[in-house]
KEKE-688941 format. One record per residue (C-alpha): residue number from 1; residue in one letter; x, y, z. Coordinates in steps of 0.05 Angstrom, whole numbers, plus 32768, in hexadecimal, padded with zeros to 4 digits. Each point is the difference from the previous one (the first is absolute). Example, Ala and Ser with C-alpha at 12.3 -4.5 7.8 and 13.67 -1.06 7.14 Angstrom:
BEGIN
(node 1 'a' (80F6 7FA6 809C)),
(node 2 's' (801B 8045 7FF3)),
//
This chain:
BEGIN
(node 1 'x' (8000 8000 8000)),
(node 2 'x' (8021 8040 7FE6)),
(node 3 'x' (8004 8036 8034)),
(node 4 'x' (8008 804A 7FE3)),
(node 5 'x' (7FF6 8046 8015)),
(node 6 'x' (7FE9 8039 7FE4)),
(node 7 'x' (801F 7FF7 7FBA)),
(node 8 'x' (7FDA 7FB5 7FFB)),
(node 9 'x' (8020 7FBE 7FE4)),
(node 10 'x' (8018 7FF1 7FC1)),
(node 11 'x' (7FDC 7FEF 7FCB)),
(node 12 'x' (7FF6 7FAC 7FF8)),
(node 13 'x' (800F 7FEE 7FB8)),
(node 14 'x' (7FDB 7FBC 7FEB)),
(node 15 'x' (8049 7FE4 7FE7)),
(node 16 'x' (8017 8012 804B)),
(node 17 'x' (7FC9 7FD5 8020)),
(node 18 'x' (8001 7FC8 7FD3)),
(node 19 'x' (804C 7FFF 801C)),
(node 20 'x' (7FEA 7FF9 8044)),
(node 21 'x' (7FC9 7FDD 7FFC)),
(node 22 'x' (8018 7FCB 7FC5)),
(node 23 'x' (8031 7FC9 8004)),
(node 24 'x' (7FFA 7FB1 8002)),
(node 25 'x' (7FC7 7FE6 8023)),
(node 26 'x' (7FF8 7FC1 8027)),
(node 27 'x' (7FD2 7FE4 7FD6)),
(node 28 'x' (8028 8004 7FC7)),
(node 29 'x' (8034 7FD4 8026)),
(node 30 'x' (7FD1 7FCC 8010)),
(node 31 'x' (7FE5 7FF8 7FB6)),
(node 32 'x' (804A 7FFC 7FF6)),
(node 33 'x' (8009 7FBF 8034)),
(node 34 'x' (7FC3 7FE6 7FE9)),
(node 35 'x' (7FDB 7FFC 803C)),
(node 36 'x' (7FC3 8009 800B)),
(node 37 'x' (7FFB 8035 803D)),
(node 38 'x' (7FEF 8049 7FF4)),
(node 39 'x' (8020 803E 801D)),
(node 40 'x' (7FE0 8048 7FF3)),
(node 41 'x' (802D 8034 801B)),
(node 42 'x' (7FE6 804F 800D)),
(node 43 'x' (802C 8031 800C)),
(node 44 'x' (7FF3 8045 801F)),
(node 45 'x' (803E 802D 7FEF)),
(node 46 'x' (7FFD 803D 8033)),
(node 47 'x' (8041 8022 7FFC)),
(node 48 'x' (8025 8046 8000)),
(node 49 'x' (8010 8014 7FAE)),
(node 50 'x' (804A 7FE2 800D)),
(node 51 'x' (7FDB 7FBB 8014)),
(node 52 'x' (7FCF 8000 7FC3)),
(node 53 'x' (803A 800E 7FCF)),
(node 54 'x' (8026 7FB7 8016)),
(node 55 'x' (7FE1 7FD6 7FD3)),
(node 56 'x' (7FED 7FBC 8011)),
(node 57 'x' (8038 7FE5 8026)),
(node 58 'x' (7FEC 8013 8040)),
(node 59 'x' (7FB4 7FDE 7FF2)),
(node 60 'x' (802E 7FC1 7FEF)),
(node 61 'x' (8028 7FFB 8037)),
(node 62 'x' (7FCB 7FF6 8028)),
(node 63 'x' (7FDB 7FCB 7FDB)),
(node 64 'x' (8013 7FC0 8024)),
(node 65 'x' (7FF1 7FBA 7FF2)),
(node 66 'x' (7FB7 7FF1 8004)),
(node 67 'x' (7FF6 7FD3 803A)),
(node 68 'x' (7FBC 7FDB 7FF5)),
(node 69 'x' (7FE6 7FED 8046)),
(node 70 'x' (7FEE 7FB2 800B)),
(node 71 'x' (7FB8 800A 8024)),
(node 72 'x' (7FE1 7FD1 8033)),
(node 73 'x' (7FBC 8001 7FE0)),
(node 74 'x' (7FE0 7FD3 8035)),
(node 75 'x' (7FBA 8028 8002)),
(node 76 'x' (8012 8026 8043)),
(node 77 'x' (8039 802D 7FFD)),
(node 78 'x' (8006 8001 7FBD)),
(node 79 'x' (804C 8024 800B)),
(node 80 'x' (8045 7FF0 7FE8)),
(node 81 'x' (8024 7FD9 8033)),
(node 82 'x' (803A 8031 800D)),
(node 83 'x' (7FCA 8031 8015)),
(node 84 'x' (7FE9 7FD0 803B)),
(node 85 'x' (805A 7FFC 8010)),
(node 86 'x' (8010 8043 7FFF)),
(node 87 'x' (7FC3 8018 8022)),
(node 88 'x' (8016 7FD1 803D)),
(node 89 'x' (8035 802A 7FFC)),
(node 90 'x' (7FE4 8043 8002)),
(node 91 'x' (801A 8012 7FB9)),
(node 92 'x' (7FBA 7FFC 7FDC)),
(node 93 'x' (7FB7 8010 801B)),
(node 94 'x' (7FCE 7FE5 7FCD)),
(node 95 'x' (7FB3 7FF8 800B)),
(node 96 'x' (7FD6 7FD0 7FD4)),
(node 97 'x' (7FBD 8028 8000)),
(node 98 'x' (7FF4 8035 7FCA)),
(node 99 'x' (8004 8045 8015)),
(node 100 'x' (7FDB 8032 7FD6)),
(node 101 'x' (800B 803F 8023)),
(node 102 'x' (8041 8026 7FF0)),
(node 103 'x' (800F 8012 804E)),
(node 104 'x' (7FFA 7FC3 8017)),
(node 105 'x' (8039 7FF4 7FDA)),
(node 106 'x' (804A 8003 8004)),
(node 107 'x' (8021 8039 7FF3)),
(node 108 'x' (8042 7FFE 7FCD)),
(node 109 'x' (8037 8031 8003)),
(node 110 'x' (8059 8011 7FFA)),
(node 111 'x' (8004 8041 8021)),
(node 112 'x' (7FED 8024 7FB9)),
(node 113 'x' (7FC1 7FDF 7FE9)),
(node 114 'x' (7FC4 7FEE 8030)),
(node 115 'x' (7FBB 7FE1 7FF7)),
(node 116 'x' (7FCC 7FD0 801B)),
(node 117 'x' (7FFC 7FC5 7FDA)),
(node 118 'x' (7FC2 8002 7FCF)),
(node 119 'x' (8002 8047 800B)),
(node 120 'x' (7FF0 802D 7FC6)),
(node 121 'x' (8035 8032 8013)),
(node 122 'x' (8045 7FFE 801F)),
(node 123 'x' (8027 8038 8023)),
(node 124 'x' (8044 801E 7FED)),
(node 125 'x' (8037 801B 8034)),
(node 126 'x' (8006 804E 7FFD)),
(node 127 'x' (7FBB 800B 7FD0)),
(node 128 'x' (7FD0 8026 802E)),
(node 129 'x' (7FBD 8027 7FE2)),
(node 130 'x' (7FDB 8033 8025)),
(node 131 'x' (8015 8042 8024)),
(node 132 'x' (8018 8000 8047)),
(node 133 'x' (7FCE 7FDC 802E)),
(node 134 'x' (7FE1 7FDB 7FC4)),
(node 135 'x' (803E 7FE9 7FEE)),
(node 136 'x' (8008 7FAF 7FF2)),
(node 137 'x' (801C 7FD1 7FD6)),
(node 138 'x' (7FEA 7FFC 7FBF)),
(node 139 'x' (7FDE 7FC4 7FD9)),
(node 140 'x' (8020 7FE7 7FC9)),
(node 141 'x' (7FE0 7FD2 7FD5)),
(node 142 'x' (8019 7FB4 800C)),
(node 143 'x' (8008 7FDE 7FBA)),
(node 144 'x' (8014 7FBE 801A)),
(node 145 'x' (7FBE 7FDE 801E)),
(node 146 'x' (7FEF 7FDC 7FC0)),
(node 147 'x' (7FEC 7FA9 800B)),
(node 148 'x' (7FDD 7FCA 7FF2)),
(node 149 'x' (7FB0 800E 7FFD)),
(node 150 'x' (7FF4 7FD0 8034)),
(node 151 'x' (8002 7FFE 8053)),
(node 152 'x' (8049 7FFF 801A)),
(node 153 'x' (8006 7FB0 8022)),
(node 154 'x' (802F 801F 803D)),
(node 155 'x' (802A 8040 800E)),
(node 156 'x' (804B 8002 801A)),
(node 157 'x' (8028 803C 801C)),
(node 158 'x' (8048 7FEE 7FF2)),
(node 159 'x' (8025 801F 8036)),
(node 160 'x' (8043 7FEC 7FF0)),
(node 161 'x' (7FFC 8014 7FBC)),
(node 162 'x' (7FCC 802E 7FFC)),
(node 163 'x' (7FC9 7FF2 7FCD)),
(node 164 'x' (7FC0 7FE7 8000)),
(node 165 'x' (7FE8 7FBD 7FDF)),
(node 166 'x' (7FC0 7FE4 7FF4)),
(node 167 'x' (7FEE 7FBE 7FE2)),
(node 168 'x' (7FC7 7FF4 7FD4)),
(node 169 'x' (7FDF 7FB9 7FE5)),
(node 170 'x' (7FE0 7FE9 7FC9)),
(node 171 'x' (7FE4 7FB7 7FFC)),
(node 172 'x' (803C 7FF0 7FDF)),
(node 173 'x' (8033 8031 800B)),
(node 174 'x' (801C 802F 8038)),
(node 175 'x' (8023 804C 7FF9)),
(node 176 'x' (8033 8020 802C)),
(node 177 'x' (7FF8 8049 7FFC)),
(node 178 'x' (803A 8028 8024)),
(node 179 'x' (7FF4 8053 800B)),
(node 180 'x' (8044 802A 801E)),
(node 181 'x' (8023 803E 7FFE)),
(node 182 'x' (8045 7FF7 7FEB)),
(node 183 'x' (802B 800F 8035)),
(node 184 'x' (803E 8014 7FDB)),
(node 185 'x' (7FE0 8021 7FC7)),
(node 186 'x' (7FCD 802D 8033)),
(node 187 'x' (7FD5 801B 7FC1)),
(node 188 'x' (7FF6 7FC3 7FE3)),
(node 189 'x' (7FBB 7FC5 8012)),
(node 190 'x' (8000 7FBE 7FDF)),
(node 191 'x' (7FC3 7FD3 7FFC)),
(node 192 'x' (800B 7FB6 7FEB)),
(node 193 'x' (7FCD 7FCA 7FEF)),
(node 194 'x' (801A 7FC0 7FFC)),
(node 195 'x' (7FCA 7FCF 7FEC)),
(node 196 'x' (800D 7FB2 7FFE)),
(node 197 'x' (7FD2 7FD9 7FCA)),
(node 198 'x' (8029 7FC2 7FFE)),
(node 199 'x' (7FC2 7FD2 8020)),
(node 200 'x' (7FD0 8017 7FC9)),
(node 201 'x' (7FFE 7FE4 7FBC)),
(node 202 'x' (7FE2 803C 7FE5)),
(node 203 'x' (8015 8051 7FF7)),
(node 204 'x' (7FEB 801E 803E)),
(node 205 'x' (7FE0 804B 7FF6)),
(node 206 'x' (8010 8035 8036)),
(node 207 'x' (7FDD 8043 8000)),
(node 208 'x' (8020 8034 8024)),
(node 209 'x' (7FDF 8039 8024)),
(node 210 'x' (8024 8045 7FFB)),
(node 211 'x' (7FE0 8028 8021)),
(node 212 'x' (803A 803E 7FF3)),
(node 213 'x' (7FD9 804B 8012)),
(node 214 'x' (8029 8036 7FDB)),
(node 215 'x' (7FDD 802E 802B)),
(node 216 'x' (800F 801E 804C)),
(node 217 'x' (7FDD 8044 8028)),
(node 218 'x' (804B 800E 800C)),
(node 219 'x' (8018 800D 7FBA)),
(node 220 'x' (7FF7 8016 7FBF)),
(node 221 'x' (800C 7FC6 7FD1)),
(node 222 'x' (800B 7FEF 7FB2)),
(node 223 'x' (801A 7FD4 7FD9)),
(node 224 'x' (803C 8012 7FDC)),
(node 225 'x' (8006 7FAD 7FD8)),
(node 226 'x' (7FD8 7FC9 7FFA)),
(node 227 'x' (7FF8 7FC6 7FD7)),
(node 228 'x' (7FF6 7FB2 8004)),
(node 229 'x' (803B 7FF2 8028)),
(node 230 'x' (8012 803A 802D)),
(node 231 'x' (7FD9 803D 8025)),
(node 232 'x' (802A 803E 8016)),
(node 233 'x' (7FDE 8040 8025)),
(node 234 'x' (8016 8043 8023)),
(node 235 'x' (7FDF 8026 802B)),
(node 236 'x' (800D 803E 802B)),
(node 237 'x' (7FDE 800C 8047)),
(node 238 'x' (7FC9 8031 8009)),
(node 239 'x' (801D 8021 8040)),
(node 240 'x' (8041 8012 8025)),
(node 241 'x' (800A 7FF9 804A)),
(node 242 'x' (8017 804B 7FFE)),
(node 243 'x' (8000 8038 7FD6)),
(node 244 'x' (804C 7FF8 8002)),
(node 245 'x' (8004 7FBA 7FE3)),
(node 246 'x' (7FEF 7FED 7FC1)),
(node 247 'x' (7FCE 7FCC 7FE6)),
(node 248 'x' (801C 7FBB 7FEC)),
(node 249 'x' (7FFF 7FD6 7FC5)),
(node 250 'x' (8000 7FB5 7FEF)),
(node 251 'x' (8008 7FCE 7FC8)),
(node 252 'x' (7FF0 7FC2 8008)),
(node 253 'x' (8006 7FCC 7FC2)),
(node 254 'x' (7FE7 7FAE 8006)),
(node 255 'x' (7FFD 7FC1 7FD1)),
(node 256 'x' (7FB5 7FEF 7FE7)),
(node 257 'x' (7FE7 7FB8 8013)),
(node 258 'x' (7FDB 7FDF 7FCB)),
(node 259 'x' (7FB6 7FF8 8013)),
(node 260 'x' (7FFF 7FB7 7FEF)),
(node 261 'x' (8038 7FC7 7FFE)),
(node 262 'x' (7FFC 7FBC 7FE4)),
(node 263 'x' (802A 7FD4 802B)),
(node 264 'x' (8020 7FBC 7FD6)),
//
């Protein structure tokens, strides 16, 4: 999320956020092993102009090996096994019930980025809206809630590696969906669906929900790029804390999910 003052951001050409956004994707890789497990990848590039002008090595780097989780699908937990290990010790809280409301949910953050999980907005370190005592943080919209159209199986706040997962089953097949805020790239959330069809002898279709807002009370907002694959917008607060201090501005660019995938 680009932070300016008074003179705004730069401009975000469409080449520049095809850069960020772009790159090898994990599902590429697995058509390329042949197997038959799915990954879809969304990533939420929210940097300062130096960050958005570093191309897609940084988005790489983080992209490691796509762990598919072996579930104990025994009709009552319905939750990987490693959740039930490391929750005995107190490095993962997960619940099995769906929860529908965004507060009751955990809340994600690395000291730049904040939000409650599900949430429709997050929160940004240093961008305030409002004159003196109306002052507060501002809401940004959060481009990263998209998943499957169906109830959530069980919830789990990583605590050691803070992220979010949620499992999600099919008759036949079972998805490991994984939310975070990169904690050495601060302006950066990554979504990833991992979805596991191997038991099924058919495609499997998976509709995502995005439910992305590219609206907020707190700021004036357009959208400077758009197309299939990625969404960029800027936006400029309505009010400074002070007459002193300027307004601030943001730009915040994110990779499109597809509205329907065909699993193999």
């Amino acid at each position: 999320l680009d932070v300016h003052g008074s003179r705004g951001p730069p401009p975000i050409s469409r080449s520049r956020s095809r850069d960020i956004i772009g790159g090898d994707d994990w599902s590429s890789r697995c058509r390329q092993r042949a197997c038959r497990v799915a990954s879809i990848v969304g990533f939420v590039a929210i940097g300062v102009a130096a960050f958005l002008g570093a191309g897609t090595g940084l988005l790489r780097a983080s992209m490691a090996p796509v762990v598919v989780l072996v579930l104990a699908k025994d009709g009552r937990t319905r939750v990987p096994e490693e959740w039930e290990v490391r929750g005995d010790a107190a490095q993962l809280i997960y619940g099995v019930e769906g929860i529908d409301d965004a507060s009751g949910k955990p809340n994600l953050g690395n000291g730049y980025l904040g939000a409650s999980f599900g949430s429709k907005w997050m929160t940004v370190a240093g961008v305030f809206n409002g004159a003196k005592e109306r002052s507060h943080k501002a809401l940004v919209p959060a481009p990263y809630n998209f998943g499957p159209r169906i109830q959530a199986s069980a919830t789990a706040l990583d605590l050691e590696k803070g992220m979010i997962e949620q499992i999600f089953h099919w008759p036949d097949a079972v998805a490991v969906q994984r939310t975070y805020f990169h904690r050495a790239w601060h302006h950066v959330a990554v979504t990833e669906l991992n979805i596991d069809n191997t038991q099924n002898s058919e495609p499997l279709r998976v509709e995502l929900a995005d439910p992305l807002l590219l609206d907020s009370d707190d700021f004036s907002l357009h959208v400077v790029s758009q197309d299939e694959n990625n969404t960029c917008i800027e936006g400029r607060t309505h009010e400074s804390e002070s007459p002193e201090a300027s307004t601030v501005s943001i730009a915040l660019c994110r990779a499109n999910p597809k509205e329907v995938y065909l699993v193999p």
